[in-house]
C-alpha positions in Angstrom: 9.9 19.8 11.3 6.8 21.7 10.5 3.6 20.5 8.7 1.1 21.9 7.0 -1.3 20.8 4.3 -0.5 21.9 0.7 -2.6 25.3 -0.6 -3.8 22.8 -3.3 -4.7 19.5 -1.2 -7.2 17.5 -3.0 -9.4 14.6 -2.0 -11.1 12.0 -4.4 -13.0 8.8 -3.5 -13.6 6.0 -5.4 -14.8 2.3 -4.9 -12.6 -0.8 -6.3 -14.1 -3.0 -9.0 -17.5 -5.1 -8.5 -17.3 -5.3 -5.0 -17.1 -1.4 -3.9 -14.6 -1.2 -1.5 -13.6 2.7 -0.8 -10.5 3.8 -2.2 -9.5 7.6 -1.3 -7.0 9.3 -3.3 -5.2 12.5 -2.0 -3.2 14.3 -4.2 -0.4 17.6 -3.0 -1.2 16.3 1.0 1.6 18.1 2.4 3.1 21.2 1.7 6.8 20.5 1.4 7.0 17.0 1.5 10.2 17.1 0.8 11.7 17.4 4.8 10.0 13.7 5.3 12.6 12.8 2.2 15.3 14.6 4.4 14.6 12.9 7.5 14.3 9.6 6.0 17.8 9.9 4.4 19.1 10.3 8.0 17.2 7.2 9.3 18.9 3.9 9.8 16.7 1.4 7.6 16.3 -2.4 8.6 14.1 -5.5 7.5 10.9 -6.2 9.2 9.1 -8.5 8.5 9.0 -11.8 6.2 6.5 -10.7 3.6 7.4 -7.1 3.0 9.6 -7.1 0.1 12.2 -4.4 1.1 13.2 -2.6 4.7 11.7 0.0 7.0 12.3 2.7 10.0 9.9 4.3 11.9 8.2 7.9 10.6 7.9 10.8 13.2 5.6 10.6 15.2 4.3 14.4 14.2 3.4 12.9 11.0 1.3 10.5 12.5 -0.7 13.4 14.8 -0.7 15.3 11.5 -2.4 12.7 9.4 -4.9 11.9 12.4 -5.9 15.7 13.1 -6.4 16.3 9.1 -7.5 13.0 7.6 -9.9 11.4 10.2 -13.3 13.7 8.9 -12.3 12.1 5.6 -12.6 8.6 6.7 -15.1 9.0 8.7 -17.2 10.3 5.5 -15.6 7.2 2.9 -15.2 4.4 5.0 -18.4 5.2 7.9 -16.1 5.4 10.4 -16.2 7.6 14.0 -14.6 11.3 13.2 -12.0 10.7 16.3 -8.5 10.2 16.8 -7.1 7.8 14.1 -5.0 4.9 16.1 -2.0 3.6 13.9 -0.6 0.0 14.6 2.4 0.7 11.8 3.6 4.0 10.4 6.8 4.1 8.8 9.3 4.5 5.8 9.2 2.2 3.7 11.8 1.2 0.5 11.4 -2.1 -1.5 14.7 -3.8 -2.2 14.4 -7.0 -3.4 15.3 -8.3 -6.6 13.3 -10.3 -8.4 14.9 -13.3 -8.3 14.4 -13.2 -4.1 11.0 -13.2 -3.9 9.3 -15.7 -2.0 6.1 -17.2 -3.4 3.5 -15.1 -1.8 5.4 -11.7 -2.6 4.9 -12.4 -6.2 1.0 -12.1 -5.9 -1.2 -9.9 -4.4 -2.0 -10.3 -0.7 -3.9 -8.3 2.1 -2.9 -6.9 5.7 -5.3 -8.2 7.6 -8.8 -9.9 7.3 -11.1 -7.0 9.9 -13.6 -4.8 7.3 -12.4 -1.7 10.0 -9.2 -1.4 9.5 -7.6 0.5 6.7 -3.6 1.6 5.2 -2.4 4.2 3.9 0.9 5.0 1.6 2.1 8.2 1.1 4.6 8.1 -2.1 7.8 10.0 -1.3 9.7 9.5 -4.8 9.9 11.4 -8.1 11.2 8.6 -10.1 8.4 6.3 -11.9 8.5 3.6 -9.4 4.8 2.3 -10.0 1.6 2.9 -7.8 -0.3 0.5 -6.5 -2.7 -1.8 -8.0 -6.1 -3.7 -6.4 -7.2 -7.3 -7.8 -9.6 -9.7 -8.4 -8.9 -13.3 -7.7 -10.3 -14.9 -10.7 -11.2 -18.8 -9.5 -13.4 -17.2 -6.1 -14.1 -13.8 -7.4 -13.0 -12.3 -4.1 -11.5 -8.7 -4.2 -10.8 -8.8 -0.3 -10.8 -11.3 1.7 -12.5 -11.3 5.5 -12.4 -13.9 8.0 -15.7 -15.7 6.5 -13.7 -15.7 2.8 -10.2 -16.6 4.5 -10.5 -20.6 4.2 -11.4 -20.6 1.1 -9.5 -18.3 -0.3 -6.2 -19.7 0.6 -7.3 -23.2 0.5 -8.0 -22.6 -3.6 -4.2 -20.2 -3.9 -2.7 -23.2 -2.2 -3.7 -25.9 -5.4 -2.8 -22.7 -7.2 0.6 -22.1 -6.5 1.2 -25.4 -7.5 -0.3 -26.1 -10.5 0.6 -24.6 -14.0 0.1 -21.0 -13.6 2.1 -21.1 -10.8 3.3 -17.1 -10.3 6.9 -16.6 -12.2 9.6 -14.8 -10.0 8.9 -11.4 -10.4 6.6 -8.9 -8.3 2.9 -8.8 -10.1 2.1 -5.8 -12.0 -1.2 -6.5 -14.2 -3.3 -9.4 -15.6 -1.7 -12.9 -14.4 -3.9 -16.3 -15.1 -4.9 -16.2 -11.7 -5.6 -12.3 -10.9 -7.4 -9.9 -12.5 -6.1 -6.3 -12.1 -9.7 -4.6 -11.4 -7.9 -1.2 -10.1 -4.2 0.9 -10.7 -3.2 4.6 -9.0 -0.1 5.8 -10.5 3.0 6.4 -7.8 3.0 10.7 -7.6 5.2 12.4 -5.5 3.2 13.4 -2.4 0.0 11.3 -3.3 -1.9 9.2 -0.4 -3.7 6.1 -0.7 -6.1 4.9 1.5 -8.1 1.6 1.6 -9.3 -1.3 3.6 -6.5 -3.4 4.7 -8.5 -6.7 3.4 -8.8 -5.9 -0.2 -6.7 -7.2 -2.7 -3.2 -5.0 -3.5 0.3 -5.1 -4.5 2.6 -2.7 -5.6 2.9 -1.9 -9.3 6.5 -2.6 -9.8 7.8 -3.5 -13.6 10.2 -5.5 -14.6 13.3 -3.3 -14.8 12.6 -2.0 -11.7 16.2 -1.6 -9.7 16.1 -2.2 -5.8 17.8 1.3 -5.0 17.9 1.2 -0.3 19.0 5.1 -0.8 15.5 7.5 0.6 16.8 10.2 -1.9 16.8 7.7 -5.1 14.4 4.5 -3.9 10.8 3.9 -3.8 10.7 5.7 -0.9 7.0 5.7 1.1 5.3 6.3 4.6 3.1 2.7 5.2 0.7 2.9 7.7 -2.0 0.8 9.6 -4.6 2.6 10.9 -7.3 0.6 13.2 
């Protein structure tokens, strides 16, 4: 496997709703994208863990040494972070497959990775097919769009008497306006498009509907995840 960035790689940067967080967009990031397709189609795929809605197997570790070497000057301008090495906790394929009807409580609403302002993910979309983007919210009772370790008690404490009252989230996976979130942000799913934000802000996946669990690479809402500290 060989990887180069695409002759039209493009880099945008944007903040998320009233709070500001960074969002960086990069559209055409590698130059055949397609071989990470191939390789994941000759992965074995399994679930990890409870909350992800879907299963994973690991990316190549190239990839990761590729993203580091060609992304970190970018971050380090968005997000005010060192221009070094980039340290990832979690890089791999990634292919939801649950049906609606499976999701548990907190898969249904948005959530966050962790609660540090530091660390950041990333998801490169590996599918042609429209599969939905991503999407970035407001929790409308708190006003929180991310959630840090002075927010976390409250935060959870009020989606606790949430979950349980009336508006209590319906099974199916979020994807807009709900009576308890606010969609303040949405980047469409394109084929070889990277996301990047801070892991504590608000997110979900933007899947509709009629959205079928498909757990083939070539077919599926195939992406690389990562964690980057």
């Amino acid at each position: 496997m060989h990887l180069s960035l695409h002759p039209d790689f493009q880099v945008r940067q944007f903040t998320i709703g009233r709070e500001g967080a960074p969002l960086i967009v990069i559209d055409n990031f590698l130059a055949d994208a397609e071989q990470l397709v191939d390789i994941a189609a000759g992965k074995l795929f399994g679930p990890t863990t409870r909350l992800y809605p879907g299963i994973r197997a690991p990316a190549p570790l190239l990839y990761q040494n590729f993203f580091s070497a060609n992304i970190q000057s970018v971050l380090a301008q968005a997000f005010g972070r060192p221009a070094r090495p980039l340290q990832f906790t979690m890089c791999h394929f990634s292919l939801i497959t649950t049906p609606t009807d499976k999701l548990h409580i907190l898969q249904r609403i948005p959530h966050v990775d962790s609660l540090g302002m530091n660390e950041l993910a990333a998801i490169h979309y590996l599918f042609k097919a429209d599969h939905g983007g991503t999407a970035f919210y407001r929790h409308r009772k708190t006003g929180f769009e991310f959630v840090d370790q002075s927010r976390k008690d409250t935060y959870f404490r009020s989606l606790e008497s949430e979950n349980d009252g009336p508006n209590m989230p319906a099974p199916e996976y979020i994807n807009g306006d709900t009576p308890l979130f606010e969609q303040i942000e949405k980047q469409d799913g394109v084929f070889n498009r990277v996301l990047i934000y801070r892991r504590n802000s608000l997110h979900s996946g933007c899947i509709g509907r009629d959205f079928i669990p498909d757990p083939n690479p070539r077919t599926g809402r195939l992406s690389i995840n990562s964690f980057i500290e």
